[in-house]
Short mmCIF file of the C-alpha atoms (twelve columns), coordinates in Angstrom:
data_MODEL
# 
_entry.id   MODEL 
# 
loop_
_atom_site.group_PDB 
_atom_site.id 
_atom_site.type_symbol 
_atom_site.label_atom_id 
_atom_site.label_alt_id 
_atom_site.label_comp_id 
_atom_site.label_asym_id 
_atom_site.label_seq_id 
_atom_site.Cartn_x 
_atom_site.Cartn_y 
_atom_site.Cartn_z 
_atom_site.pdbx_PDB_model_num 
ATOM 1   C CA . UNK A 1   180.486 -110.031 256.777 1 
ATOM 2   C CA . UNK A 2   183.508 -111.829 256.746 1 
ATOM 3   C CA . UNK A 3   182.850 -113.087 253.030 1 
ATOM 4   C CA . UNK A 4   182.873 -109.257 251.929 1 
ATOM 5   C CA . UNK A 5   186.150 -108.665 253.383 1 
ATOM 6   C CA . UNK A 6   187.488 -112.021 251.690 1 
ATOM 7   C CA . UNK A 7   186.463 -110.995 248.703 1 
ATOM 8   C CA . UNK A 8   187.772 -107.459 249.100 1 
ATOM 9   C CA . UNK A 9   191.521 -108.828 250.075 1 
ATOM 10  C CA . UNK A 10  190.736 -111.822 247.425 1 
ATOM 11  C CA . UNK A 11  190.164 -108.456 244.844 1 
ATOM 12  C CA . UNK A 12  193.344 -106.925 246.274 1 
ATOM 13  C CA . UNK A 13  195.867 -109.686 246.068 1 
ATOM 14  C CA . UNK A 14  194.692 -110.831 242.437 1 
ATOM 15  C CA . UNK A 15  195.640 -106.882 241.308 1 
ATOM 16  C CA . UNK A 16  198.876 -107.144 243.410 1 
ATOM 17  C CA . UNK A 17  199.803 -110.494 241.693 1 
ATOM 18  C CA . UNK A 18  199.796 -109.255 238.120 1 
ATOM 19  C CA . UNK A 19  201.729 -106.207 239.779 1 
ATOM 20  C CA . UNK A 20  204.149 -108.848 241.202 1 
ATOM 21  C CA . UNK A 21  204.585 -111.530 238.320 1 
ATOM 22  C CA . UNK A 22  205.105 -108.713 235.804 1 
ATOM 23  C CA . UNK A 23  207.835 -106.154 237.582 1 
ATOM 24  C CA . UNK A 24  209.462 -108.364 240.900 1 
ATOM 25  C CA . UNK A 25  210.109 -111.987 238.737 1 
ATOM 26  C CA . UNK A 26  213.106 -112.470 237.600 1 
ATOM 27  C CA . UNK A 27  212.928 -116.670 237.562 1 
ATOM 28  C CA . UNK A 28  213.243 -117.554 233.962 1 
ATOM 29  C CA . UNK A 29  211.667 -121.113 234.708 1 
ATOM 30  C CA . UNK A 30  208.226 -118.457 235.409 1 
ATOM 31  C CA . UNK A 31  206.505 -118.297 231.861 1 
ATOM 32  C CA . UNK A 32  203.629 -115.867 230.873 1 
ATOM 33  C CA . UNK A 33  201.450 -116.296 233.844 1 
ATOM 34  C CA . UNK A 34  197.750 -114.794 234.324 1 
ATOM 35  C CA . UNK A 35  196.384 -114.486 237.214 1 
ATOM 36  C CA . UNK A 36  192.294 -115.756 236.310 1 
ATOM 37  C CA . UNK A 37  190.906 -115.561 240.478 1 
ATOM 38  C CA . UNK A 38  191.762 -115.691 244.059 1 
ATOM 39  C CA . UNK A 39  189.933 -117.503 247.046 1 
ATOM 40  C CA . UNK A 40  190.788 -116.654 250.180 1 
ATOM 41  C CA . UNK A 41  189.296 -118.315 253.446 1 
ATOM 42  C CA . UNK A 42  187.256 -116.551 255.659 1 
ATOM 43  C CA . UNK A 43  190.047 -116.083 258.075 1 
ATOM 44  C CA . UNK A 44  192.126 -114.409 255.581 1 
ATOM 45  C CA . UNK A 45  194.774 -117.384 256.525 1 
ATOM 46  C CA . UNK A 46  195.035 -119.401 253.224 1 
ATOM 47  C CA . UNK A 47  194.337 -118.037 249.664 1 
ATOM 48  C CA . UNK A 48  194.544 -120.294 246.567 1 
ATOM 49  C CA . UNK A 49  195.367 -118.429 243.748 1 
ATOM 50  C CA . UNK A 50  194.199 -119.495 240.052 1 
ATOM 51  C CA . UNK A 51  196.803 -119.085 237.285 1 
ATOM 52  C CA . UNK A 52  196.742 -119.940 233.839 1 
ATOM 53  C CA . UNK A 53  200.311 -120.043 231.831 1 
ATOM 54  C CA . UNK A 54  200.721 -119.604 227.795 1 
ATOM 55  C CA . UNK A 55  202.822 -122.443 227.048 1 
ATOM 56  C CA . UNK A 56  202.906 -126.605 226.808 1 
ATOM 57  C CA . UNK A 57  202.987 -128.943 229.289 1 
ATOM 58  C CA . UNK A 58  206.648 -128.589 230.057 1 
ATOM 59  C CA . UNK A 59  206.260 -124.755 230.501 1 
ATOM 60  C CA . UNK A 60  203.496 -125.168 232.842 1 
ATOM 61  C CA . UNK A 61  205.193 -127.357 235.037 1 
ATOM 62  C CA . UNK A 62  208.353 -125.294 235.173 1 
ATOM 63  C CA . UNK A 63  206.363 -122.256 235.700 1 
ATOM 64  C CA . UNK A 64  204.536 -123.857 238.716 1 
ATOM 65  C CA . UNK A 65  207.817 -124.879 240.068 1 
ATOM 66  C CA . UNK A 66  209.093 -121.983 239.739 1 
ATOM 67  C CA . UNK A 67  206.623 -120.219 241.877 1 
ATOM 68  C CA . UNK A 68  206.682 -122.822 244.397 1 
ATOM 69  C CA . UNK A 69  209.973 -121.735 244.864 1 
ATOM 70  C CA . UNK A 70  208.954 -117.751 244.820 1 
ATOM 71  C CA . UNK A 71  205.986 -118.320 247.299 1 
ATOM 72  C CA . UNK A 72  208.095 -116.751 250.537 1 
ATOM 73  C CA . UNK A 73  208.945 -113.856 248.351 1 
ATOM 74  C CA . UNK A 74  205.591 -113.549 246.400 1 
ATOM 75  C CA . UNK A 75  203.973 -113.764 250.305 1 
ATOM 76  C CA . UNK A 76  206.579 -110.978 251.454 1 
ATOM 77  C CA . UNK A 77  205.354 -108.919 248.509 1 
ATOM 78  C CA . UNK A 78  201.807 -109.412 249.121 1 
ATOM 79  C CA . UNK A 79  202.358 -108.654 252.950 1 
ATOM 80  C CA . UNK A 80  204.318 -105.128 252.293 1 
ATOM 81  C CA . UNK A 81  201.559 -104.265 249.485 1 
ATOM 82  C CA . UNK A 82  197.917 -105.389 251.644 1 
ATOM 83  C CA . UNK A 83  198.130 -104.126 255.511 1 
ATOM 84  C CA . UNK A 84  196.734 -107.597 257.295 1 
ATOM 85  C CA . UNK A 85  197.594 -108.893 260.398 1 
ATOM 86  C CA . UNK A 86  198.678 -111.866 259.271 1 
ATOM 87  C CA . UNK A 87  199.604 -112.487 255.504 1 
ATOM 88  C CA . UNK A 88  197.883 -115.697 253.845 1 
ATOM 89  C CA . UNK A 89  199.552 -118.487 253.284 1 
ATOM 90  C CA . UNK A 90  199.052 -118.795 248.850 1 
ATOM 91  C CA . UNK A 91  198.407 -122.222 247.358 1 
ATOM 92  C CA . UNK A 92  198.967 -122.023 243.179 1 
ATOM 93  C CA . UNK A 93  196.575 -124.532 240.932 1 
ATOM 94  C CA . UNK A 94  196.354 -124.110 237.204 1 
ATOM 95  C CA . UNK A 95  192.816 -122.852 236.352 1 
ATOM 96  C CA . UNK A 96  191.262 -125.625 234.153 1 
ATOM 97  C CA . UNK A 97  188.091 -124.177 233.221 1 
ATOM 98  C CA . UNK A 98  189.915 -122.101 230.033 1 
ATOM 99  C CA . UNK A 99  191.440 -125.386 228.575 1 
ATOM 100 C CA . UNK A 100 188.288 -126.712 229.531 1 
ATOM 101 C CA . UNK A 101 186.224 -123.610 227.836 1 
ATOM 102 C CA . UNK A 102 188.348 -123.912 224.846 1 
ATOM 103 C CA . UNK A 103 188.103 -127.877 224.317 1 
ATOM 104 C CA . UNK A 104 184.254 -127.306 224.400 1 
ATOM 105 C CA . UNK A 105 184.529 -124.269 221.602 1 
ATOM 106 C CA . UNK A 106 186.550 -126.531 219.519 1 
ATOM 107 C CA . UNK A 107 183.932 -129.561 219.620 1 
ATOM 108 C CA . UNK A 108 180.988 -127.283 218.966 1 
ATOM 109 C CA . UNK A 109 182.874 -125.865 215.948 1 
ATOM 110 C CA . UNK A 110 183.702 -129.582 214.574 1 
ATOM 111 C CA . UNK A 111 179.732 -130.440 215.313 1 
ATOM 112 C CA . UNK A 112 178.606 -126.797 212.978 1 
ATOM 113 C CA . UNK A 113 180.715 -128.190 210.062 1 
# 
């Protein structure tokens, strides 16, 4: 039961994100950021939240600093928009399964020529 619910909030926060990145942001070190998934723990205490940014390496990493530096805001957000007891505690990773996706693409394309 508690996996439902997870998933529910996990559904929730990813809409709220996009919401949040798009309109709240004003950092200018925070790129074009996507929001790909959210996991949240089955005690709704931690969520890890997937992000891929358009950019090089440089813009990634200022990106992910800058939301490092957003996460008490970006948690204040999330706690006004989703009514939990507690708010989760976010984690950001870069999502590696799209550069990984595309890498793949581009060595079956080199392998039909």
């Amino acid at each position: 039961m508690s996996d439902v619910r997870a998933n529910r909030v996990a559904e929730q926060m990813k809409k709220e994100l996009g919401e949040i990145f798009t309109q709240k942001l004003k950092d200018p070190r925070i790129g074009f950021v996507t929001v790909m998934d959210v996991e949240v723990t089955g005690d709704l205490q931690q969520a890890t939240i997937f992000i891929s940014v358009l950019g090089d390496e440089q813009q990634k990493h200022d990106t992910l600093l800058g939301l490092s530096k957003a996460k008490g805001f970006i948690r204040s957000e999330i706690g006004q928009r989703i009514r939990l007891r507690k708010t989760p505690e976010l984690m950001f990773e870069f999502d590696e399964a799209f550069d990984h996706g595309n890498r793949i693409e581009t060595i079956l394309r080199e392998l039909n020529k």
